[in-house]
Residue frames relative to the residue before (quaternion, step in Angstrom):
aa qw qx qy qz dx dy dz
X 1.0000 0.0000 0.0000 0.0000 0.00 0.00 0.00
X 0.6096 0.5293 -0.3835 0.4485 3.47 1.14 -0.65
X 0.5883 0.6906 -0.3434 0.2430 3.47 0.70 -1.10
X 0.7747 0.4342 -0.0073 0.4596 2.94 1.24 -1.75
X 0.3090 0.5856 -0.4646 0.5880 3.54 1.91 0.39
X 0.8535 0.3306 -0.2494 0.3163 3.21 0.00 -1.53
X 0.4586 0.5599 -0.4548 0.5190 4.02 1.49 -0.73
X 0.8205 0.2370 -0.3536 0.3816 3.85 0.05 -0.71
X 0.5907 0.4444 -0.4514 0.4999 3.81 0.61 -0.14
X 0.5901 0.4256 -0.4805 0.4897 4.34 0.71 0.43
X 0.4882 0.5459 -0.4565 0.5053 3.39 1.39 -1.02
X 0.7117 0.5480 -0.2827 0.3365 3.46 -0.64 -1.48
X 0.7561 0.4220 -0.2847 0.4114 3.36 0.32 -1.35
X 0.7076 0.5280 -0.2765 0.3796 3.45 1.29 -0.94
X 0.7756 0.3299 -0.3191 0.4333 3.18 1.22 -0.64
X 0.4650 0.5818 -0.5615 0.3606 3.39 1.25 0.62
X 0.5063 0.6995 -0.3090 0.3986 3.18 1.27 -0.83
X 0.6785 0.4541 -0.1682 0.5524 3.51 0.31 -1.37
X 0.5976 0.4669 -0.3883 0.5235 4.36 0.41 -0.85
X 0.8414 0.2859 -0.1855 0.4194 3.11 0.41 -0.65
X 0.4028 0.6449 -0.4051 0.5078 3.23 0.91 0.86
X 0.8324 -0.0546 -0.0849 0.5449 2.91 0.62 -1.16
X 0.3027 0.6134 -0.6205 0.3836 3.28 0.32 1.49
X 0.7385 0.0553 0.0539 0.6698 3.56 1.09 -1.09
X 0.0822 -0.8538 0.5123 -0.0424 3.27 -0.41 1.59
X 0.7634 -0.5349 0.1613 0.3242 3.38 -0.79 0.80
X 0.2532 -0.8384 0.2970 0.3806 3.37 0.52 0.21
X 0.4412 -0.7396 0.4684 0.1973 3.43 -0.16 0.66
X 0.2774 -0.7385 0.5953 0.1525 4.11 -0.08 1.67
X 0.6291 -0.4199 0.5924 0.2775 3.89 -1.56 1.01
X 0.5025 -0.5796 0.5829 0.2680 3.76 -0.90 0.67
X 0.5134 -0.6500 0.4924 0.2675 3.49 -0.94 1.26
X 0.1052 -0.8707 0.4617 0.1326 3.93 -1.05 -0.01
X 0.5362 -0.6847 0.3201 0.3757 3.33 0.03 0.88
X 0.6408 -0.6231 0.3815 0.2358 3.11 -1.48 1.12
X 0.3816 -0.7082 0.3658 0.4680 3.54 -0.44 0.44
X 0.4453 -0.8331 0.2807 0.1701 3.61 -0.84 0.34
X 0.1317 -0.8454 0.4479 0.2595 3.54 0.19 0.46
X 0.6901 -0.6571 0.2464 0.1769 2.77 -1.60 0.72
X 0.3280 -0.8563 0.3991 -0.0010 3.79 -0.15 1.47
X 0.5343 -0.6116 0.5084 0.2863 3.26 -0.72 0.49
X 0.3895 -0.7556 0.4364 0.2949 3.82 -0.42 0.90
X 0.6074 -0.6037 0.4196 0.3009 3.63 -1.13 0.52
X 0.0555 -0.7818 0.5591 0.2704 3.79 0.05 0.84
X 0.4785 -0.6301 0.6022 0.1069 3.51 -1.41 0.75
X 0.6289 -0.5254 0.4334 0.3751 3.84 -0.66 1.23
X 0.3724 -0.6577 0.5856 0.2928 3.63 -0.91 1.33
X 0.7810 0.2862 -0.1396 0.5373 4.19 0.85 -0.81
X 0.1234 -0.7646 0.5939 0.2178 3.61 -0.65 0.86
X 0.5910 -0.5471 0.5332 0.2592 3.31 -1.52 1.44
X 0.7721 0.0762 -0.1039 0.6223 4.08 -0.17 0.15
X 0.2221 -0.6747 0.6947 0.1134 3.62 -1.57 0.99
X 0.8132 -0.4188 0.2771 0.2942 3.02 -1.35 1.50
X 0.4527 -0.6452 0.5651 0.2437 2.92 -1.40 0.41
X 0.2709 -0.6004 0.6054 0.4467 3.78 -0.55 0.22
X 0.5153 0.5236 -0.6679 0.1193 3.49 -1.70 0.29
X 0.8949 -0.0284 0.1355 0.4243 3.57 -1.32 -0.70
X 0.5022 -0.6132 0.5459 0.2716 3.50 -0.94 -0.14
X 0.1076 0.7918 -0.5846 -0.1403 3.49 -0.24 0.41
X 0.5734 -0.4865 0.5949 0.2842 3.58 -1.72 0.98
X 0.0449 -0.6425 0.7194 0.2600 3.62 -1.38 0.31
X 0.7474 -0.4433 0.4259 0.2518 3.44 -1.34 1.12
X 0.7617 0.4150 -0.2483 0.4313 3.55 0.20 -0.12
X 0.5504 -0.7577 0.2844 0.2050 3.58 -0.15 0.98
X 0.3833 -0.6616 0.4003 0.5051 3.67 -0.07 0.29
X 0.8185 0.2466 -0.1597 0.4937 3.59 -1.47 0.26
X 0.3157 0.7077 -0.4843 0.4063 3.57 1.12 0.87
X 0.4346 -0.6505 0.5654 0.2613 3.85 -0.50 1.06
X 0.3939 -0.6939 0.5763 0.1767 3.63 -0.91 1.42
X 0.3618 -0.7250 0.5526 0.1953 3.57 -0.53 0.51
X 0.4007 -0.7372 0.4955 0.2248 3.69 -0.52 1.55
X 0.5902 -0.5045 0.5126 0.3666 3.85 -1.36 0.32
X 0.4014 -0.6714 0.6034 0.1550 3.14 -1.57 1.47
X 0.7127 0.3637 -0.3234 0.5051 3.88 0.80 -0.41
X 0.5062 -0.4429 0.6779 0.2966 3.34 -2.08 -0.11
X 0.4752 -0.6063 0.5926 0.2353 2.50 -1.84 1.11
X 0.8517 -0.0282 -0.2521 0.4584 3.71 -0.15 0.28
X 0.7590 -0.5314 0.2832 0.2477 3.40 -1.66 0.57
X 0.0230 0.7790 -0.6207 0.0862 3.58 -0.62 0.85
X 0.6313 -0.3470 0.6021 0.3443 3.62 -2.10 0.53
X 0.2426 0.5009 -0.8216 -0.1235 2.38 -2.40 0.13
X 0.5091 -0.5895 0.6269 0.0160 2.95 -1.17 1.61
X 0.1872 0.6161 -0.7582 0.1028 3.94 -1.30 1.07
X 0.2805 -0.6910 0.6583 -0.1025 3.28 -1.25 1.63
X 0.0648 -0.7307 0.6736 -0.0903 3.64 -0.59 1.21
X 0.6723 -0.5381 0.3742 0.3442 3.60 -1.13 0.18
X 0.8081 0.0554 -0.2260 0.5411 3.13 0.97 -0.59
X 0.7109 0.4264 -0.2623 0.4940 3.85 1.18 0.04
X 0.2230 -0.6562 0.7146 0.0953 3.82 -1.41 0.47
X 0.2404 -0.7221 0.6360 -0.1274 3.27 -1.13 1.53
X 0.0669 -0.7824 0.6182 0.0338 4.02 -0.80 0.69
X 0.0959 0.8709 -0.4734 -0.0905 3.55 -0.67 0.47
X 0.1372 -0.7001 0.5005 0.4905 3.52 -0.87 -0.23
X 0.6346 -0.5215 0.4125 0.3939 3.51 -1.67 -0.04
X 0.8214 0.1523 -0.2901 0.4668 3.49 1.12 -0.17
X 0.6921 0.1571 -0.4049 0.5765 2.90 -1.50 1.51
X 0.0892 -0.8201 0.5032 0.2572 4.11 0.51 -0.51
X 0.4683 -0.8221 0.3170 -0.0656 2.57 0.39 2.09
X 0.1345 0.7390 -0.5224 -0.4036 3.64 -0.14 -0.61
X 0.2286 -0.7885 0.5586 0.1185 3.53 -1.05 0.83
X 0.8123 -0.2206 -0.0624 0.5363 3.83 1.18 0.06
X 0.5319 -0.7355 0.4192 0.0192 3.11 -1.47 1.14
X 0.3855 0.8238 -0.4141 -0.0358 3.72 0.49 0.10
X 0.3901 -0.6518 0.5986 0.2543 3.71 -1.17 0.56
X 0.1172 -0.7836 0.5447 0.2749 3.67 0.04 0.52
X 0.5346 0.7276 -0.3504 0.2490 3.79 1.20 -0.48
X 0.6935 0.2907 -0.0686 0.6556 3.17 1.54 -1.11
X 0.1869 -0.8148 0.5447 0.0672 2.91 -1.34 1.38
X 0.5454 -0.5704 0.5225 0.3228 3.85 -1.29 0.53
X 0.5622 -0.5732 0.3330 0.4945 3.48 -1.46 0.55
X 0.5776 0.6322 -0.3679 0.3623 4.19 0.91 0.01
X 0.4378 -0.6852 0.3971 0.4256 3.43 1.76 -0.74
């Protein structure tokens, strides 16, 4: 008699589970779109390359000709960012977002 408690209370759950699926389906977010981009100084490429090719085959690089290089997403050197909350104070760095300091402003030290 237990058995058949528990077989119908998985049933049930599943088919509440499943009604409600497809009563209210997930909503489905608009595909994200790349930021527009501003214009960047191009990457200059070593005037001498440190090893000469190899002789063999040609290889294709994956990227189409006349394909728009995509500018860096990071800075070139390391900087804070500061996030203020009402009752907390956050430091970061930009690379890796580091944390560099924690403060509770709520609670105070014996200095204040």
């Amino acid at each position: 008699m237990e058995e058949r408690r528990l077989i119908l209370a998985v049933a049930l759950s599943l088919l509440v589970l499943t009604a409600y699926q497809l009563l209210f389906p997930p909503s489905s977010l608009p595909p994200a779109s790349p930021p527009a981009s501003t214009p960047m100084a191009p990457a200059v490429a070593p005037a001498t390359p440190e090893a000469p090719p190899a002789a063999g085959p040609a290889v294709q690089s994956s990227s189409a000709p006349g394909a728009p290089v995509a500018p860096p997403v990071a800075d070139e050197e390391e900087r804070r960012v500061e996030l203020e909350a009402s009752d907390l104070e956050l430091v970061f760095t930009n690379k890796g977002a580091r944390l560099l300091s924690w403060q509770l402003l709520e609670f105070k030290d014996r200095r204040g």
